[in-house]
Structures are given as structure tokens and as C-alpha cells.
Backbone as a chain_set.jsonl record, in Angstrom:
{"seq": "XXXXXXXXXXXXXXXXXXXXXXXXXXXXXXXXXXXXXXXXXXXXXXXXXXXXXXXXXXXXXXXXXXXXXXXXXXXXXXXXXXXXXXXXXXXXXXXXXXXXXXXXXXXXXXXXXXXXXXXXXXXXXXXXXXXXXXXXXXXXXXXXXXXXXXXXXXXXXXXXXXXXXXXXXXXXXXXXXXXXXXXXXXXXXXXXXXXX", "coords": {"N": [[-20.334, -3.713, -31.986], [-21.834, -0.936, -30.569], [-22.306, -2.895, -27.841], [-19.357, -2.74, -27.928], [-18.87, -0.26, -27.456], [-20.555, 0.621, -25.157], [-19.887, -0.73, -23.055], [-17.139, 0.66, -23.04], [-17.482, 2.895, -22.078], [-18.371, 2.578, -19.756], [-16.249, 1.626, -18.444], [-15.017, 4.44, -18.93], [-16.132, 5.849, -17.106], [-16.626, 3.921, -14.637], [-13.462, 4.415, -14.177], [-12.933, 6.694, -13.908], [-14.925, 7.426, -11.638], [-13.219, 6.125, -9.768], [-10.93, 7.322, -9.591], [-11.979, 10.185, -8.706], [-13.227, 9.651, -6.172], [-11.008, 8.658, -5.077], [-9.414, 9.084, -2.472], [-11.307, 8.543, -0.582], [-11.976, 6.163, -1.1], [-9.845, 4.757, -0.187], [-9.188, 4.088, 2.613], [-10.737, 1.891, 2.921], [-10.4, 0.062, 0.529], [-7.743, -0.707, 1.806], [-8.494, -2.235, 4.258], [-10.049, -4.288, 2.868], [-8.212, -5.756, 1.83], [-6.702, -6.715, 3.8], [-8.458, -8.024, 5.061], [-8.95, -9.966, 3.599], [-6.33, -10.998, 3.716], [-6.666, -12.098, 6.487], [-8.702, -13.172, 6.501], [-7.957, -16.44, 6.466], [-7.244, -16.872, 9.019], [-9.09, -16.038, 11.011], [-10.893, -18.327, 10.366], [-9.481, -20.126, 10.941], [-8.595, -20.352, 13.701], [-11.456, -20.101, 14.76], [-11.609, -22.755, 14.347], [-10.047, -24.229, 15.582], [-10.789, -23.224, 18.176], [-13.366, -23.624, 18.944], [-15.511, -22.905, 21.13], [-15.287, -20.329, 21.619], [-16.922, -17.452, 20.372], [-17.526, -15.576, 17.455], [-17.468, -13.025, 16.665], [-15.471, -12.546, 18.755], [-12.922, -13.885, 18.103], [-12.332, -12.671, 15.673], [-12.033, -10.132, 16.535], [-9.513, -11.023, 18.218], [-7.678, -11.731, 15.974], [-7.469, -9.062, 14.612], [-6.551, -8.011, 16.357], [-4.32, -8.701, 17.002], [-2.975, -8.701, 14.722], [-3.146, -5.832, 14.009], [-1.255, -4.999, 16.118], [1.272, -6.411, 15.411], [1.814, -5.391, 12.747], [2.449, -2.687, 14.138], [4.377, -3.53, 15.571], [6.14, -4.296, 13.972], [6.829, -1.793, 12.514], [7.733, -0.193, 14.672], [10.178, -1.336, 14.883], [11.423, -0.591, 12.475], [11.929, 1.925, 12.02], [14.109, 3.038, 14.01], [16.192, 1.238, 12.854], [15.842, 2.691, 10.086], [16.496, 5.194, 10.871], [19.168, 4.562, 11.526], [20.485, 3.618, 9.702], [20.547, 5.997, 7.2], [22.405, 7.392, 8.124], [24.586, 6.052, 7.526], [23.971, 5.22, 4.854], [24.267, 8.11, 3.654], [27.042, 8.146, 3.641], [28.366, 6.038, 1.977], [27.213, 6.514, -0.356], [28.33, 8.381, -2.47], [30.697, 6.644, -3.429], [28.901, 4.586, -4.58], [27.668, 5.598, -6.675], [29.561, 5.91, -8.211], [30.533, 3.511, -8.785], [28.385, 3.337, -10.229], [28.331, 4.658, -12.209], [30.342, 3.822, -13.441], [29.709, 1.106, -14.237], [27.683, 1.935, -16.309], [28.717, 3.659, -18.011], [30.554, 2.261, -19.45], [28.612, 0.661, -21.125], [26.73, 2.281, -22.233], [28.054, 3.892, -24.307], [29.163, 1.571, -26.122], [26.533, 1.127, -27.157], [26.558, 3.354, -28.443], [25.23, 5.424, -27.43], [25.143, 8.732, -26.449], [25.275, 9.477, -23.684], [26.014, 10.508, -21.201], [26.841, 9.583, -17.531], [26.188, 12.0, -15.45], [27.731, 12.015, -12.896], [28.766, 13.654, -10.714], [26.997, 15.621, -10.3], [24.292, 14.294, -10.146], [25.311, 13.251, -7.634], [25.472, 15.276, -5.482], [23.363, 16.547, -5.712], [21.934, 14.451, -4.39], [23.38, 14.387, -1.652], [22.943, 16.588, -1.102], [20.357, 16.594, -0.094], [20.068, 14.213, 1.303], [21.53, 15.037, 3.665], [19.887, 17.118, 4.516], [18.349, 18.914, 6.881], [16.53, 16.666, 9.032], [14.219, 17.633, 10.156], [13.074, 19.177, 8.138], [11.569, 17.487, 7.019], [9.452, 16.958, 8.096], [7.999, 19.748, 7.391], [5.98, 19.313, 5.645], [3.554, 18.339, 7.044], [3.619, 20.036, 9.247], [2.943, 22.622, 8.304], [0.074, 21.479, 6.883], [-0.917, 21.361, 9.5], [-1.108, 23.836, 10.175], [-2.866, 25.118, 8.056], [-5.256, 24.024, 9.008], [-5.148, 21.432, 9.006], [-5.813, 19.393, 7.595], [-4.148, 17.51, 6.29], [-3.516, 15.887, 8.151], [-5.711, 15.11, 9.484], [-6.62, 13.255, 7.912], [-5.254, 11.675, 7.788], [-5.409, 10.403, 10.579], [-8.088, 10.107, 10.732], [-7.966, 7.707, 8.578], [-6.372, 5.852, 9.918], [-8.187, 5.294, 12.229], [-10.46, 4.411, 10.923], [-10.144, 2.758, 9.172], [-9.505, 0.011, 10.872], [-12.036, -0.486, 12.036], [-13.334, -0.738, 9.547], [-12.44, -3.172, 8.746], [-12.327, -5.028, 11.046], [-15.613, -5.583, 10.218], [-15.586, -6.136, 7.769], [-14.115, -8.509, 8.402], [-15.865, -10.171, 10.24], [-18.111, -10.231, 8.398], [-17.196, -11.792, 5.933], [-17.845, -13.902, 4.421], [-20.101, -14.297, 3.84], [-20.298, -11.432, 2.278], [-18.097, -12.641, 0.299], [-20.065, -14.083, -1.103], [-22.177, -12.526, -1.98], [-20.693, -11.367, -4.214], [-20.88, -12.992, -5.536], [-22.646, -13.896, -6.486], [-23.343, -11.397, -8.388], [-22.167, -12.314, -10.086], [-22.357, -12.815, -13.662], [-24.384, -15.588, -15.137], [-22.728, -17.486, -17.191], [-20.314, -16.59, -16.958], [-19.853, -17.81, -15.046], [-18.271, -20.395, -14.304], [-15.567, -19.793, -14.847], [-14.866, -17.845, -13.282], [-15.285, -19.201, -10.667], [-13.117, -21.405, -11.501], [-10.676, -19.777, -11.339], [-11.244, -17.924, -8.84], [-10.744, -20.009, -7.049], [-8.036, -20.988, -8.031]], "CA": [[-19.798, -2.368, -31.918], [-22.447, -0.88, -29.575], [-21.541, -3.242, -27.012], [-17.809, -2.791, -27.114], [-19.038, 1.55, -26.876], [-21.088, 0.652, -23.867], [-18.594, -1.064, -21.887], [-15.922, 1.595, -22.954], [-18.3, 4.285, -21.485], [-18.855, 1.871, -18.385], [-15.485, 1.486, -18.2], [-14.594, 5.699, -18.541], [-16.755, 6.155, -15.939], [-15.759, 3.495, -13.433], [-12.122, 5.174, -13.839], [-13.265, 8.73, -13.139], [-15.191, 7.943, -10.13], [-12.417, 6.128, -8.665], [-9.754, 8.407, -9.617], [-12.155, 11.105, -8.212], [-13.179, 8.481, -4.777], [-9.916, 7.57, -4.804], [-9.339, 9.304, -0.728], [-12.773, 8.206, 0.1], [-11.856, 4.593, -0.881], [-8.183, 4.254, 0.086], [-9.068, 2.801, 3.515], [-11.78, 0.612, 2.342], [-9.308, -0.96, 0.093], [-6.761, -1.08, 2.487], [-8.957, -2.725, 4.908], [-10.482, -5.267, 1.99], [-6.775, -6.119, 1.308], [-6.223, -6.81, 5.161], [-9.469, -9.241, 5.294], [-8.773, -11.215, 2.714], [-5.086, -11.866, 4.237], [-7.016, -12.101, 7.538], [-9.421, -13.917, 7.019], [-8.067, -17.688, 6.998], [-6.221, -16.581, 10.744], [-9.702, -16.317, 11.713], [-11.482, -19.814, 10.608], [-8.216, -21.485, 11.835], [-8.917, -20.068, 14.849], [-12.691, -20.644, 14.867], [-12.057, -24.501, 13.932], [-9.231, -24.808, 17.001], [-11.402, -23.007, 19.875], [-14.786, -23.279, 18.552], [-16.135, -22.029, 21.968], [-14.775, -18.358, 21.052], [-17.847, -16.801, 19.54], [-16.581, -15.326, 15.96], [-16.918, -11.899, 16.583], [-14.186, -12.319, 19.451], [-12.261, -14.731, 16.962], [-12.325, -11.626, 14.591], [-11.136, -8.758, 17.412], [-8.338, -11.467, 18.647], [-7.128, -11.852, 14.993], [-7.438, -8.303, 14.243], [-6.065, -7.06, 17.435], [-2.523, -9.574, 17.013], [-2.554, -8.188, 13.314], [-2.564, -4.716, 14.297], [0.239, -5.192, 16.85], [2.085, -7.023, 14.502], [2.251, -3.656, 12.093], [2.793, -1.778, 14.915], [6.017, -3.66, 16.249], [7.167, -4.126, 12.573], [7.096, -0.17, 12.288], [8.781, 0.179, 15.538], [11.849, -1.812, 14.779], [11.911, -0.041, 11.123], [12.106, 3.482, 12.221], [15.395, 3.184, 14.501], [17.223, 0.812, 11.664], [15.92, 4.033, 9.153], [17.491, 6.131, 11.633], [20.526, 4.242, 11.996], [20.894, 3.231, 8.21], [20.602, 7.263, 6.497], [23.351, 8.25, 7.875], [25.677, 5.131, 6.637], [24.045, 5.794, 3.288], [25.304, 9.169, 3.145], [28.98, 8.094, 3.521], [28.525, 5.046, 0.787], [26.219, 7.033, -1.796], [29.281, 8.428, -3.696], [31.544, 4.982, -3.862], [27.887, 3.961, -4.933], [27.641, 6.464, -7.471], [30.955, 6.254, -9.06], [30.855, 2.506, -9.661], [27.335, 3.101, -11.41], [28.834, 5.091, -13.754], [32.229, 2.881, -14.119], [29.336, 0.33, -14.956], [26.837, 2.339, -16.909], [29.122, 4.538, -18.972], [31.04, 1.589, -20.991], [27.852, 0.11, -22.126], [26.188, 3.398, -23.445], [28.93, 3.759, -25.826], [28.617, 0.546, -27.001], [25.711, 1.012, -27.789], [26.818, 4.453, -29.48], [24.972, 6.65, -26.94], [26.06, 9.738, -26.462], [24.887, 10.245, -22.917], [26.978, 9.728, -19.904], [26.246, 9.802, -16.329], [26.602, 12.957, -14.758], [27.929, 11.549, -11.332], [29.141, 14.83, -9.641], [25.791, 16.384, -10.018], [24.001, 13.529, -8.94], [25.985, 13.054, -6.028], [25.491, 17.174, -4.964], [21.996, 16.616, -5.422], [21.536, 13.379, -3.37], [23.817, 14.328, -0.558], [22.092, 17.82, -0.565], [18.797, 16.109, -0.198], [20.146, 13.362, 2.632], [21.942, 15.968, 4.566], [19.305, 18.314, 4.854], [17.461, 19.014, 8.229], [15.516, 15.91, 8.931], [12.598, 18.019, 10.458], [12.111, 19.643, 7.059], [10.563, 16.625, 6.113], [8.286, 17.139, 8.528], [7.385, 20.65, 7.218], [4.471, 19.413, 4.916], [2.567, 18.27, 7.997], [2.871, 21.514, 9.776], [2.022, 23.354, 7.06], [-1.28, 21.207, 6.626], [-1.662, 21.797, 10.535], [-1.527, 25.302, 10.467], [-3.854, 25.192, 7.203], [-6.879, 23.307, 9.544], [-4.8, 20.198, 9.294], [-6.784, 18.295, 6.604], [-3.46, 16.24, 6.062], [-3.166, 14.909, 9.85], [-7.036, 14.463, 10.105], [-7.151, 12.764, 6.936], [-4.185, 10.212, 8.321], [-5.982, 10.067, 11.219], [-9.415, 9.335, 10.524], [-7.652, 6.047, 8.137], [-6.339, 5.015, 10.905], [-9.388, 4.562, 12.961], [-11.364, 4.189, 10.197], [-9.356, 1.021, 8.572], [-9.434, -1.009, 11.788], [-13.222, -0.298, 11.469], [-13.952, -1.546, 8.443], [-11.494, -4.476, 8.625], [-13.744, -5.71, 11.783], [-16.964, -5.553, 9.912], [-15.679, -7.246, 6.618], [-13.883, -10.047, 8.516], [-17.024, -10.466, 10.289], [-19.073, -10.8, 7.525], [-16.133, -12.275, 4.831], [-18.627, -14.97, 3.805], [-21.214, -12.913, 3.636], [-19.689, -10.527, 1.552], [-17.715, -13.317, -0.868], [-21.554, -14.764, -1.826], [-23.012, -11.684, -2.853], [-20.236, -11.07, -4.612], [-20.588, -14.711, -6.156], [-23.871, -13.449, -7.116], [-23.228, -10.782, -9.322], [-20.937, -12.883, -11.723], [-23.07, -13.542, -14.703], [-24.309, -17.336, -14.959], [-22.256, -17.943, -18.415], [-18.759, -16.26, -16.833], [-19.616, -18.425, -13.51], [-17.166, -21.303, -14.383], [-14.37, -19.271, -15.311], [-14.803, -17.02, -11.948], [-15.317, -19.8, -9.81], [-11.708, -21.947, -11.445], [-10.112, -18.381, -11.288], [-11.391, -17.788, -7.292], [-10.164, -21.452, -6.298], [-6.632, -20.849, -8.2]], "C": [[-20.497, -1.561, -30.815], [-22.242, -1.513, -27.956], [-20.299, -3.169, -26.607], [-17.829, -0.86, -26.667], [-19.427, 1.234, -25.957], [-19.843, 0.229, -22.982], [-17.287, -0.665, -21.87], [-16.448, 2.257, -22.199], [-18.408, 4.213, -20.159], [-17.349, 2.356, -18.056], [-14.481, 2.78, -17.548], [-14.805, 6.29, -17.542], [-16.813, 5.588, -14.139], [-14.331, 4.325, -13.134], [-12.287, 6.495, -12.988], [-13.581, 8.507, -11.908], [-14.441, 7.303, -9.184], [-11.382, 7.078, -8.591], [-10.669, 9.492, -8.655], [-12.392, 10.984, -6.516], [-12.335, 8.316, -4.386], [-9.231, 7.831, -2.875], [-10.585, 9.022, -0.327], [-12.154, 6.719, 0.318], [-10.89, 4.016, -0.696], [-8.481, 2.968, 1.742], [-9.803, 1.493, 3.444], [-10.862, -0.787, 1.301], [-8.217, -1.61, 0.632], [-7.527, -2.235, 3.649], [-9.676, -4.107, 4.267], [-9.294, -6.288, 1.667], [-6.522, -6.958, 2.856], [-6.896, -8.204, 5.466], [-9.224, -10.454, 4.617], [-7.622, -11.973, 3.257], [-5.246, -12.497, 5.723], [-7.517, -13.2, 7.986], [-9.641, -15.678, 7.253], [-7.495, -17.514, 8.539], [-7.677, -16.73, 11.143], [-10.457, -17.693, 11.675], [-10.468, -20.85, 11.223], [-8.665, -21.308, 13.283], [-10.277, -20.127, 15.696], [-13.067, -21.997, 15.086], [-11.176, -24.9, 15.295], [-9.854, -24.56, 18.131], [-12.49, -22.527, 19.061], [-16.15, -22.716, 19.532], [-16.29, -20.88, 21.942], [-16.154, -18.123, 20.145], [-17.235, -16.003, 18.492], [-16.491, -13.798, 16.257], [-15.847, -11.566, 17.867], [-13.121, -12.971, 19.292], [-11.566, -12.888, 16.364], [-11.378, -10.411, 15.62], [-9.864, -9.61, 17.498], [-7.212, -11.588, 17.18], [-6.476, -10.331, 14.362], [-6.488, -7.563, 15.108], [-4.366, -7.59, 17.456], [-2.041, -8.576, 15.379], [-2.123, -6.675, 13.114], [-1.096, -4.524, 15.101], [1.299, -5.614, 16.101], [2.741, -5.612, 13.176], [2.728, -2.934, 13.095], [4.539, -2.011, 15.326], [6.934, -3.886, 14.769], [7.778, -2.224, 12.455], [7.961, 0.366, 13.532], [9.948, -0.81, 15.512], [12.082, -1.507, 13.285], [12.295, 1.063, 10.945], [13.743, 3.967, 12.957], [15.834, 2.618, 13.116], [17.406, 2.336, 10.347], [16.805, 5.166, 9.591], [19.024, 6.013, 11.794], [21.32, 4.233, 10.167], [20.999, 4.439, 7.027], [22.285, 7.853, 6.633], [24.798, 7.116, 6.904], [25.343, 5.185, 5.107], [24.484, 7.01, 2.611], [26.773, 9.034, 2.937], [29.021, 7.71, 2.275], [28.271, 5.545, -0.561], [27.777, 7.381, -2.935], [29.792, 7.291, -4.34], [30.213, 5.025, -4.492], [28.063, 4.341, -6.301], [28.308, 5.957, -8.608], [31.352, 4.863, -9.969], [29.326, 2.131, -10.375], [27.597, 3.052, -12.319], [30.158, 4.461, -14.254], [31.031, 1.735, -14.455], [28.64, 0.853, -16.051], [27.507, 2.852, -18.389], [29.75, 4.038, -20.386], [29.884, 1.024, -21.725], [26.523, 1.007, -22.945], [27.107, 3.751, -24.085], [29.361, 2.717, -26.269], [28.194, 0.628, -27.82], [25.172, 2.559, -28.636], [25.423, 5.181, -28.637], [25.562, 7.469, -26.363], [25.969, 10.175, -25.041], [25.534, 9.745, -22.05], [26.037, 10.477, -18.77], [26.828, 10.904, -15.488], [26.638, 12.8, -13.137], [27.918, 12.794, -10.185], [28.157, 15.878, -9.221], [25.082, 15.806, -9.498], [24.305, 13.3, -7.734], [25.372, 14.391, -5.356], [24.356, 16.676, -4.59], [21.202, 15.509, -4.131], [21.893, 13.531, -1.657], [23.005, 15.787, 0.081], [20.848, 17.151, 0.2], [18.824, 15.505, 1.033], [19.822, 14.373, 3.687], [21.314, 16.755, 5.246], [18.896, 18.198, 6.552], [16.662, 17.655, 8.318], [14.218, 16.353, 9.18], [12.158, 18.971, 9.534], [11.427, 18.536, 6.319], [9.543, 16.907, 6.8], [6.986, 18.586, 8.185], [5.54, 20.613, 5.859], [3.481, 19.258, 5.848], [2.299, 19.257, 9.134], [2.395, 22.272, 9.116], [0.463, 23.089, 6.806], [-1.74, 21.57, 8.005], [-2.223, 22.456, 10.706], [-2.473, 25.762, 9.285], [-5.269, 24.293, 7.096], [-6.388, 21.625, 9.521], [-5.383, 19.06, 8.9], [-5.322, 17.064, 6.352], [-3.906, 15.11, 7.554], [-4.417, 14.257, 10.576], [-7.404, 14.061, 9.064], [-6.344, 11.288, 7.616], [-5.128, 9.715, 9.526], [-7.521, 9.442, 11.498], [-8.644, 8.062, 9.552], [-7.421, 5.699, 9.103], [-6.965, 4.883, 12.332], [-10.437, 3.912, 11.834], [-11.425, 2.257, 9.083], [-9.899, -0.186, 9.805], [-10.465, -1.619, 11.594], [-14.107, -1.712, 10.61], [-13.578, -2.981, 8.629], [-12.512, -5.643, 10.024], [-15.006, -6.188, 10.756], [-16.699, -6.887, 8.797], [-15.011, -8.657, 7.041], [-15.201, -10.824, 9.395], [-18.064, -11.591, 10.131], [-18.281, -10.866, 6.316], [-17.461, -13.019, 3.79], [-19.662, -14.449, 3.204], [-21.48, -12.177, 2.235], [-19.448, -11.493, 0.174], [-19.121, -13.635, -1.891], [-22.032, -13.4, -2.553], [-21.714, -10.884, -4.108], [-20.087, -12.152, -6.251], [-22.033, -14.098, -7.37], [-24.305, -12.519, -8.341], [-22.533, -11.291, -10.603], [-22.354, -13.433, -12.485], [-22.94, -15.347, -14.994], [-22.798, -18.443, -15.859], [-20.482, -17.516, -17.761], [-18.781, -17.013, -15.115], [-18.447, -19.455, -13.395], [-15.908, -20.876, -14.483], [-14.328, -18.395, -13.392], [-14.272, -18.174, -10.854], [-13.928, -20.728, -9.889], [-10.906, -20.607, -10.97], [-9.734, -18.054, -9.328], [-10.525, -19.005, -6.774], [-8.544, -21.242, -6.657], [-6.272, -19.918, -6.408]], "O": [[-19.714, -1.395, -29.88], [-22.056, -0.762, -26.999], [-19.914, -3.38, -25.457], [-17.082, -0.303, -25.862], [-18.512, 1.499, -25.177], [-19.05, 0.949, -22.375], [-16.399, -1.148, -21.168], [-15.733, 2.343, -21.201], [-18.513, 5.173, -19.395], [-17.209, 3.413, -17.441], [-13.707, 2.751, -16.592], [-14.054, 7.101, -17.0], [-16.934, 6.172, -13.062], [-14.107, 4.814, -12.027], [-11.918, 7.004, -11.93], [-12.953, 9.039, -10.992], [-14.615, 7.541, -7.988], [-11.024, 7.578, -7.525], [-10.032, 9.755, -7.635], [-11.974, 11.808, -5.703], [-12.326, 7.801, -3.268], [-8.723, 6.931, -2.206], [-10.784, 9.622, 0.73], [-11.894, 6.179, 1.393], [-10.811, 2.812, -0.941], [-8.199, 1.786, 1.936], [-9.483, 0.369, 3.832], [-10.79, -2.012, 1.399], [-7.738, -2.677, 0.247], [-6.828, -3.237, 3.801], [-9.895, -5.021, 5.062], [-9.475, -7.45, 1.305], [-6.015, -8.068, 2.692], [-6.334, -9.202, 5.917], [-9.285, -11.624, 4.997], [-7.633, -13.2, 3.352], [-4.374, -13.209, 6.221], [-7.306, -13.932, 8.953], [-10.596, -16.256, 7.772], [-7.432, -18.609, 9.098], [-7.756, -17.766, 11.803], [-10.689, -18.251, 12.748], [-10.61, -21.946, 11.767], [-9.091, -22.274, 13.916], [-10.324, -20.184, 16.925], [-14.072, -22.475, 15.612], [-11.58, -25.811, 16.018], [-9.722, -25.315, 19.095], [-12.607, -21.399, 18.582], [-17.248, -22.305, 19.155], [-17.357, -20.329, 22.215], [-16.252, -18.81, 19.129], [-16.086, -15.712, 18.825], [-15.383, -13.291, 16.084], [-15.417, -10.418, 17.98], [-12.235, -12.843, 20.138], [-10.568, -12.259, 16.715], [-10.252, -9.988, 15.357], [-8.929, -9.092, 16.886], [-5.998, -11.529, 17.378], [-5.385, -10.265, 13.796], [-5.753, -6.662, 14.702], [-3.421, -6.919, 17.87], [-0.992, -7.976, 15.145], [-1.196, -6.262, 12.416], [-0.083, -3.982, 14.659], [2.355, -5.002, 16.262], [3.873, -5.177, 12.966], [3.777, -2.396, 12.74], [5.49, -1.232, 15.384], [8.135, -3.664, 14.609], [8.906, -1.743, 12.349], [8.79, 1.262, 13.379], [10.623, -0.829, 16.541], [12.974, -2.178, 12.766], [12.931, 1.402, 9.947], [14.402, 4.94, 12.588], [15.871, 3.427, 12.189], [18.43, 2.839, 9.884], [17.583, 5.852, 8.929], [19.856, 6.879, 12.065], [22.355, 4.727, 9.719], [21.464, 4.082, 5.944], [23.044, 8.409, 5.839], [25.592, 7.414, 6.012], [26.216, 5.195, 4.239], [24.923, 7.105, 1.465], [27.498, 9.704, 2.201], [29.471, 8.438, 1.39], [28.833, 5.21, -1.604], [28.116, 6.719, -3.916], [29.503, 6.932, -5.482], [30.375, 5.877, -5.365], [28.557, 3.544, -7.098], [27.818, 5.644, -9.692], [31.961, 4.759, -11.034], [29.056, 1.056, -10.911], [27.469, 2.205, -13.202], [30.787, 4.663, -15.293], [31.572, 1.106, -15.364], [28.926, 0.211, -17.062], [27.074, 2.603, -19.515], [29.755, 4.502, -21.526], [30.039, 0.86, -22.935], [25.721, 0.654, -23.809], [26.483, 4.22, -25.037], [30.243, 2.955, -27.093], [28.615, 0.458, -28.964], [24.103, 2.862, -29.165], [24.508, 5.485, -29.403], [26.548, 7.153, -25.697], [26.517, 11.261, -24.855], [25.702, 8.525, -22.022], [25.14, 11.32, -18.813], [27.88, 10.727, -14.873], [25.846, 13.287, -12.33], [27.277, 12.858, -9.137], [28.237, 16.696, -8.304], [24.78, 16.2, -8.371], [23.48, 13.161, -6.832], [24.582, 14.099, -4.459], [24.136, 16.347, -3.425], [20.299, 15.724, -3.323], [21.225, 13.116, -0.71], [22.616, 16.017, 1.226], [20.654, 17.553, 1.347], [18.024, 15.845, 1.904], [18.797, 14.638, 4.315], [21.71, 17.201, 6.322], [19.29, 17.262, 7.247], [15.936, 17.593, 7.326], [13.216, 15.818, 8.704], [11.136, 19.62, 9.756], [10.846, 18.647, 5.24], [8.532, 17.157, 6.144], [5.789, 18.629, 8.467], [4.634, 21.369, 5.51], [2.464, 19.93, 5.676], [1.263, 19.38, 9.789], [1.255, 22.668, 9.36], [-0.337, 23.996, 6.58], [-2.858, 22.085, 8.045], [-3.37, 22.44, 11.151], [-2.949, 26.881, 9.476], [-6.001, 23.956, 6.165], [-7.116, 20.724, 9.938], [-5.503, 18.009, 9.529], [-5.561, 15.86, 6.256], [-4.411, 13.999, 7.715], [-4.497, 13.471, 11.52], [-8.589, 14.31, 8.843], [-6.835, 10.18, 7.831], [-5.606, 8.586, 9.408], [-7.901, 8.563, 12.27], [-8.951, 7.047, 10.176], [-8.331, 5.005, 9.559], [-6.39, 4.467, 13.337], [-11.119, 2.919, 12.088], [-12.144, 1.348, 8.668], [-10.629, -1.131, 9.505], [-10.506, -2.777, 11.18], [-14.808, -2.712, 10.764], [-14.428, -3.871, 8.653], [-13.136, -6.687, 9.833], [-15.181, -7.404, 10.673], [-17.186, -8.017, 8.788], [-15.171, -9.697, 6.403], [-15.451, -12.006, 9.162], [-18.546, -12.598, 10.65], [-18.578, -10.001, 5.491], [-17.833, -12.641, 2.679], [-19.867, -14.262, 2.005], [-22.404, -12.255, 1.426], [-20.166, -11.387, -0.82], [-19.178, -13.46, -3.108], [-22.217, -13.407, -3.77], [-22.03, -9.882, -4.75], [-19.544, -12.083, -7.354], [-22.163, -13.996, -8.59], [-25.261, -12.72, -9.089], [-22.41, -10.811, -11.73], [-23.177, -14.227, -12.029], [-21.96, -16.089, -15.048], [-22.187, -19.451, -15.502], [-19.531, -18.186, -18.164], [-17.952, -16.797, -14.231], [-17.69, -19.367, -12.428], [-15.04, -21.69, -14.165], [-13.513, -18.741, -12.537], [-13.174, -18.136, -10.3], [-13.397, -20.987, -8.809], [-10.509, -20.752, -9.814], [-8.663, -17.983, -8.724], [-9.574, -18.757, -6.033], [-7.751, -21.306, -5.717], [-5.126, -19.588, -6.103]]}, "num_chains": 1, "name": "protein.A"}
């Protein structure tokens, strides 16, 4: 009983300080997430041109991986551009055969609630339709209020790359002392677990 209170208490308290961390440690995670998918690109690449010293292994891996986001996001932004407005035409038809599916099988099942299509629709096409550069109005708003959004985006993205260097790096490094902390008795279970 004692033990299962302690490691509730552990447990309340890990939550809080990430929930309260949780913009401190967004890029750190994002960048931990990155390494791990990273980091066989770099021993492949270590074991094929083993002349390459590792920390220019690590930039060449990192530096294709960034580009690689980059040209994904630039051929996703026109299609978004191109593909809003054809969803505004479709959304109703869409709509209409929700509710020609939805509506016979809640009274079936003797509910009383139908799908209010014509309000949905209002609301969705309102929403499309609008200005596109009022989406942008939360990030002027944070501008003109010292611009903590746009220098929060901006420091992740220097700050990610960053990290993502360091921990592919030192991956190995890192995995061991990580190896290290697993209690002796939960080592077998970690170590089938890690290999899955």
C-alpha cells in the first residue's frame, strides 16, 4: 500500500511538471523522435563510407532529413491551396449524404436525434469561405503583443535541428545510460521489449 502511494505521488508529479514543461520540452521531444528515426540513416551511412568522420555522417543525414520536410511542406501548401476551394463546392453533397446515411440508423436505434445538415453546412461554408488572412490574425496579434507566438515558433525551429545534432551524435551514448537506469530485476523485460 505505501508503495503503490509512493509511485502514485511519483507519478502526480511527473504529470504536473510535464504538463507545466510541456513548451520547454516540445522540441526536445520532437528532436528525440527525429533521432531515433534518424539514427539507423546514420550507421548505414557510417558502415558504407567509413572515411566520413561521424559527426559529418550526422550533419549529411540531418541536413537530407531537413530538406526532405522542407520539400514535403512545399508541395503540401499549393495542393492545400488548390484542394479548399474544391472542398467548398463538395462539402454540402458531402453533408447531405451523411445524413441520408446517419439519419436511418439513429432511428433504428430509436434515437431521437437527427443531423442538423443545413446548420452544419452554414457553419462550415461560413468558416471555409472566410478571409484566408484571418487565419493569420492570431500571429499578428501575438506580433503586435512582443510576438511570443512567432519567437516561440522560431526559436523550435532552430532549436530542434540543435538538439537533433547532438542526440544523433551521441545516440549510443545516450541509449546506455539510459540502459543503466532500468532496474537489474526489470532488465530482461526492457531489454526483449527494446529489441521488439
Amino acid at each position: 500500500s505505501k508503495r503503490l502511494t509512493l509511485w502514485a505521488g511519483v507519478a502526480v508529479i511527473v504529470v504536473l511538471l510535464l504538463w507545466f514543461l510541456g513548451p520547454v520540452l516540445v522540441p526536445f521531444a520532437v528532436a528525440a523522435v527525429l533521432a531515433y528515426a534518424l539514427h539507423p540513416a546514420v550507421l548505414h551511412l557510417q558502415k558504407k563510407v567509413p572515411w566520413i568522420p561521424q559527426v559529418l555522417c550526422v550533419l549529411l543525414v540531418e541536413l537530407l532529413a531537413l530538406v526532405a520536410v522542407l520539400g514535403v511542406l512545399l508541395l503540401l501548401v499549393p495542393i492545400l491551396t488548390r484542394e479548399i476551394p474544391l472542398l467548398q463546392q463538395q462539402l454540402p453533397a458531402m453533408l447531405d449524404r451523411l445524413a441520408a446515411f446517419l439519419n436511418p440508423i439513429l432511428d433504428r436505434h430509436g434515437w431521437k436525434l437527427t443531423l442538423d445538415v443545413a446548420t452544419l453546412k452554414s457553419q462550415l461554408l461560413t468558416y471555409l469561405s472566410a478571409n484566408r488572412g484571418d487565419w493569420m490574425d492570431p500571429l499578428v496579434a501575438s506580433l503586435k503583443m512582443g510576438g511570443s507566438f512567432a519567437l516561440a515558433a522560431l526559436g523550435n525551429l532552430i532549436l530542434i535541428p540543435v538538439v537533433l545534432f547532438y542526440l544523433l551524435k551521441d545516440w549510443d551514448r545516450w541509449v546506455m545510460q539510459v540502459v543503466q537506469w532500468v532496474p537489474l530485476n526489470w532488465r530482461p523485460a526492457y531489454d526483449s521489449f527494446m529489441a521488439e
